[in-house]
C-alpha positions in Angstrom: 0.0 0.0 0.0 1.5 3.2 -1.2 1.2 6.3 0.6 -0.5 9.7 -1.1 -0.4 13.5 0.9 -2.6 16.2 -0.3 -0.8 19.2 0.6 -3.1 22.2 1.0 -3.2 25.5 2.8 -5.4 28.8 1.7 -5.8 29.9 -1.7 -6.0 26.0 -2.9 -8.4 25.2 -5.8 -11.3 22.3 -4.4 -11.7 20.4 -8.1 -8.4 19.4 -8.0 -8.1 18.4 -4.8 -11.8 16.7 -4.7 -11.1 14.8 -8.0 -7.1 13.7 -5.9 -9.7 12.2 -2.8 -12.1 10.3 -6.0 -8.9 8.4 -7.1 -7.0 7.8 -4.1 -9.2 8.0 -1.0 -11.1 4.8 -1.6 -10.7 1.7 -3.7 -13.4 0.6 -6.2 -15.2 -2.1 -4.8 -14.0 -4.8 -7.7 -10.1 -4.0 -6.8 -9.7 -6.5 -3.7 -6.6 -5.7 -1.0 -5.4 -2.7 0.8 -5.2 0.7 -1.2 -3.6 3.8 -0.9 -3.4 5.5 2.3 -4.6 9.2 2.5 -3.5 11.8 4.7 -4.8 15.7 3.9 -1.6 17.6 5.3 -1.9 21.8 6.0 -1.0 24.3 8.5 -4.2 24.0 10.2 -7.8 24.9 9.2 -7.5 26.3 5.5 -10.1 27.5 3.0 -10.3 25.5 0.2 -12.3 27.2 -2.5 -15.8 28.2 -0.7 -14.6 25.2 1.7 -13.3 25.2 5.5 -11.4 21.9 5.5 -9.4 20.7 8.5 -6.1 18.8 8.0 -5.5 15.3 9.5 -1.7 16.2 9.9 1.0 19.6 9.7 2.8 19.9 6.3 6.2 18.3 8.2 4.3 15.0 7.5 4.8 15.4 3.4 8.0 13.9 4.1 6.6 10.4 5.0 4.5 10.2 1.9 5.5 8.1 -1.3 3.6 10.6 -3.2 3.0 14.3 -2.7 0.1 15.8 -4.5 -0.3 19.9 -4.5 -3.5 20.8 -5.9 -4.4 23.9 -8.0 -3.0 27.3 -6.8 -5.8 29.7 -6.9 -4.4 32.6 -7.5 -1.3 33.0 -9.6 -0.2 36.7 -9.2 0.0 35.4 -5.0 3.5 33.9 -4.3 2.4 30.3 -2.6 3.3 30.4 1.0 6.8 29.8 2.0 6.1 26.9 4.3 4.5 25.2 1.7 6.9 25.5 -0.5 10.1 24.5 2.0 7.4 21.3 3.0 6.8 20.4 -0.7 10.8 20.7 -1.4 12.1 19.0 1.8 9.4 16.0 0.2 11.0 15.9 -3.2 14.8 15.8 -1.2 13.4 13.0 1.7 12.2 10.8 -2.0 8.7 11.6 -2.1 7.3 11.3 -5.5 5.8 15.1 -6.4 2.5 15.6 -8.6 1.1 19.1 -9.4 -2.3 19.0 -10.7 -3.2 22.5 -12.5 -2.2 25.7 -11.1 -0.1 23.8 -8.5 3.1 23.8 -10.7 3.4 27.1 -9.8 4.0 25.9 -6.1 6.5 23.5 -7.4 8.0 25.8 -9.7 8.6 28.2 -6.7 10.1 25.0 -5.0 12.6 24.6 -7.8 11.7 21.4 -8.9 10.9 21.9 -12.2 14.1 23.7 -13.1 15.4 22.2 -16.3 12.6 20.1 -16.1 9.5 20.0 -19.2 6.2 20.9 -17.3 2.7 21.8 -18.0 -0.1 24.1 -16.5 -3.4 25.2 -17.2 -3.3 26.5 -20.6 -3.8 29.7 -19.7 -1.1 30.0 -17.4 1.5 28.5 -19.2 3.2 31.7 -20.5 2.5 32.7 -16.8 4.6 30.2 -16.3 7.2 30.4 -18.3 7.6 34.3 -17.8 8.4 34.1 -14.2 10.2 30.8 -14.0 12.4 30.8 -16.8 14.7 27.8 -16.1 11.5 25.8 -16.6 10.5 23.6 -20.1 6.9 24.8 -20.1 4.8 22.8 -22.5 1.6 23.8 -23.4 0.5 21.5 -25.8 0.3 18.4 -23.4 -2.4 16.8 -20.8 0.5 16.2 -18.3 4.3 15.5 -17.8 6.0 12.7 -16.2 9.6 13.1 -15.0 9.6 10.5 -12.9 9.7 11.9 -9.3 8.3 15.0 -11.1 5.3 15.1 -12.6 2.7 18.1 -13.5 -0.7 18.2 -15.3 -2.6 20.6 -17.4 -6.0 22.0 -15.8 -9.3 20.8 -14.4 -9.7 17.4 -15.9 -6.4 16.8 -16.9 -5.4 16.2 -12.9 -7.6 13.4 -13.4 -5.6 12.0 -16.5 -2.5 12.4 -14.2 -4.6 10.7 -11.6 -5.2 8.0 -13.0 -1.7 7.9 -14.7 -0.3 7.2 -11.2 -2.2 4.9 -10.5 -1.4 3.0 -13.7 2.3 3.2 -12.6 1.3 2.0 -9.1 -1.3 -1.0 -9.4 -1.2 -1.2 -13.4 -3.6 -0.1 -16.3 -6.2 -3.0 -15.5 -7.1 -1.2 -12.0 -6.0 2.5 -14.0 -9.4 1.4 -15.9 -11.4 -0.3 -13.3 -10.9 3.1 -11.4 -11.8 5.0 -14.6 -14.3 3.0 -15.1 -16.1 4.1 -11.9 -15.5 7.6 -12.5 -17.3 7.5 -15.8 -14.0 8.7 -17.9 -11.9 7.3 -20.2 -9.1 5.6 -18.8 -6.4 7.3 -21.2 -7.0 10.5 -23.8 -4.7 11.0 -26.3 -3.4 14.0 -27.7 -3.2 17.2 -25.5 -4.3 20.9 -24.3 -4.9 22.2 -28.0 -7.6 19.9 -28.3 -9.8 21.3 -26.1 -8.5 25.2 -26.5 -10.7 27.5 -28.5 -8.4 30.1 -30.6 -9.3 33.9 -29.4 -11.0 36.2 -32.1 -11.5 40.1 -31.4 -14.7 41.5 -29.5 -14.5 45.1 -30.0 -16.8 46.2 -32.8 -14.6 48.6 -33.9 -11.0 46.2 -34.1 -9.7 46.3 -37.9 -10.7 42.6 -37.6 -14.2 42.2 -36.6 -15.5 42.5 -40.0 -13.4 39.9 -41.2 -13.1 37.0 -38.8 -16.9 36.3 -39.2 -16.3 36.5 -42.8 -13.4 34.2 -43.0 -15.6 32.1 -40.6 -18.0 31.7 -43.0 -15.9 30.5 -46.3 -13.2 28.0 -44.5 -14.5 25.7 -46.9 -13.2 27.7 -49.9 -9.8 28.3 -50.4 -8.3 31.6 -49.0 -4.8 33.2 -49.2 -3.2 35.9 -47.1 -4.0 38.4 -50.1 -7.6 37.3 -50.0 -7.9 38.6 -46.1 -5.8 41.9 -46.7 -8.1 42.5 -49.7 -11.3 42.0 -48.1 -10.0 44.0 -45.1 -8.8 46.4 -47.6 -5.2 46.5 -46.0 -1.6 45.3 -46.3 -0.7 41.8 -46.1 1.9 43.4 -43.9 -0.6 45.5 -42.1 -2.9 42.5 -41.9 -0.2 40.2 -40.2 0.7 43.0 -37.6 -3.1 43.5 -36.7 -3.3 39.6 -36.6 -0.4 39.3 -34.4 -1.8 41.3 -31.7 -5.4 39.9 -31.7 -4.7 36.5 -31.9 -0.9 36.3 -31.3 -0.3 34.2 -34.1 -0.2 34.8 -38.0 -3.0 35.1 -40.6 -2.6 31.9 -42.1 -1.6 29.9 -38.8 -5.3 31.7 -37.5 -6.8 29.9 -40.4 -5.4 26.9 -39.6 -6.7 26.6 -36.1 -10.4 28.0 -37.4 -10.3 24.9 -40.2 -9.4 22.7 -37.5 -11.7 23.9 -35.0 -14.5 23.3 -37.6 -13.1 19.6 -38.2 -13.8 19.1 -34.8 -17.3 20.1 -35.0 -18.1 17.9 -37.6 -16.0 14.8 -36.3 -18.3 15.1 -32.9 -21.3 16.0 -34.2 -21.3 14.0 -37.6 -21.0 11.0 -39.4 -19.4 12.4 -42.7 -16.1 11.0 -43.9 -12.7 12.4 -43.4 -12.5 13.2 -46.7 -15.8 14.9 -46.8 -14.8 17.0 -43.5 -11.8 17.5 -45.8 -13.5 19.2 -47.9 -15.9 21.1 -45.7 -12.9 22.8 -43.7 -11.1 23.9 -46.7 -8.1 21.4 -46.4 -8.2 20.1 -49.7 -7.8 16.3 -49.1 -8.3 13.7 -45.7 -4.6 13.2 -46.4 -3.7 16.7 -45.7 -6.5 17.2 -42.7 -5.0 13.8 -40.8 -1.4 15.4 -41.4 -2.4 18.8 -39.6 -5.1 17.4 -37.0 -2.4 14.9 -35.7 0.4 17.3 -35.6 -1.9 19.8 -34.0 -4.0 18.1 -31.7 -1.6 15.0 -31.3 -4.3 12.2 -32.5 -5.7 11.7 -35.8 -9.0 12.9 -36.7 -10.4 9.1 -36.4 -9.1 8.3 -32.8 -10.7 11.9 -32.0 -14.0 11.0 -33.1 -13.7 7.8 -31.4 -13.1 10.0 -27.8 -15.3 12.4 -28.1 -18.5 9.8 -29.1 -17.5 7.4 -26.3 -17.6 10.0 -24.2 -20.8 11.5 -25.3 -22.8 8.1 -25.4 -21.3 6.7 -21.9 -22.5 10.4 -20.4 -25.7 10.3 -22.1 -26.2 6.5 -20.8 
């Protein structure tokens, strides 16, 4: 029986550290033996979200744990409190295995334990991230990262991928998905962040964009250059890339991209038509050419996508 210690103290997130007591608290009634053993570890009483929660032990007790989770960091302009982070680090040094899930890299960035290391965050927060802890790998593009006795996980559901990831390490993917299986999720989803991350457009009425975005919107099936946008928006291409840059932080074409891709996924979860007709629907020509961005975009091809996002649909509706 391995043992898992929740660190928390105020200004923790309660999804991540509710969906850390679904996995590891209590054993699924079809997995026979002695499971993990739990221990909540904090400074005393800390709020938790809109939650009062009361600690069974003080942060020195990290130490003892084979495994160290730290939850989702509220808020990430607040430095996380220095005797969290000394408890978190002296963990990590006595062997504990440390797992952020969200927001909570930032504790273990402050820690120094991802330095040099390849993490993840929220996607929201990875530039965040990166910005203030430099000596960090941040990758935004995956669900989580394992680096052995450092691992970190993208936001909200993905600290249940990572979860369940340690598990699988632990006990084995045939418990991973008996676990998953009570939870209702998929035991494993491919691919990463991008997949579920809608691309920005401009709000303001007034932005040199906001006539054109809906108007690209509306053609991604025909076939559109950078001249074609800079004409309709009666600009420079040069003009156009500049203005496209600072709305969207990427580049006309890239934009277009994401928005034919976006729309593949549309049709891949709502649909039954072909690749090849999605293909066609989104602009990209041919299936051959739509599998070769969706994959190296989103990380899986446009069938295994389907396959995810129906399972999940039809085991949530059942």
């Amino acid at each position: 029986m391995r043992s898992v210690a929740f660190a928390v103290t105020d200004g923790m997130l309660h999804f991540e550290l509710a969906v850390a007591q679904e996995v590891f608290g209590d054993a699924p009634d079809a997995i026979p033996g002695p499971w993990y053993d739990v221990a909540v570890c904090g400074p005393g009483a800390v709020r938790v979200g809109r939650f009062r929660l009361e600690p069974d032990h003080g942060l020195d007790r990290l130490r003892e744990a084979d495994t160290v989770i730290v939850p989702g960091w509220a808020d990430i302009d607040v430095e996380p409190p220095a005797e969290l982070v000394d408890a978190v680090r002296a963990a990590h040094e006595a062997g504990s295995r440390v797992a952020s899930l969200c927001t909570g890299a930032f504790v273990l960035a402050a820690a120094g334990l991802l330095d040099g290391r390849r993490a993840t965050t929220h996607w929201a927060h990875t530039d965040a991230l990166a910005a203030r802890h430099p000596r960090v790998e941040v990758d935004p593009d995956v669900l989580y990262v394992d680096n052995g006795s450092v691992l970190t996980s993208a936001g909200k559901a993905a600290a249940l991928d990572l979860c369940l990831h340690l598990v699988r390490q632990d006990r084995g993917s045939a418990v991973a998905n008996t676990v998953a299986r009570r939870l209702v999720v998929p035991p494993h989803r491919a691919g990463g962040q991008a997949q579920f991350v809608t691309t920005p457009v401009p709000a303001r009425d007034d932005h040199p964009l906001a006539a054109l975005l809906p108007w690209v919107m509306a053609r991604l099936d025909q076939p559109l250059t950078v001249e074609d946008l800079a004409r309709r928006a009666r600009t420079s291409s040069r003009t156009l890339g500049r203005h496209f840059r600072a709305a969207t932080g990427t580049t006309p074409l890239q934009w277009l991209l994401n928005q034919r891709l976006r729309r593949a996924q549309e049709l891949l979860e709502t649909t039954d038509d072909s690749v090849d007709a999605i293909a066609t629907a989104t602009g990209m020509g041919t299936a051959t050419t739509l599998r070769r961005h969706f994959h190296r975009t989103l990380g899986v091809p446009p069938d295994t996508y389907r396959r995810t996002f129906r399972a999940s649909r039809s085991t949530g509706g059942a």
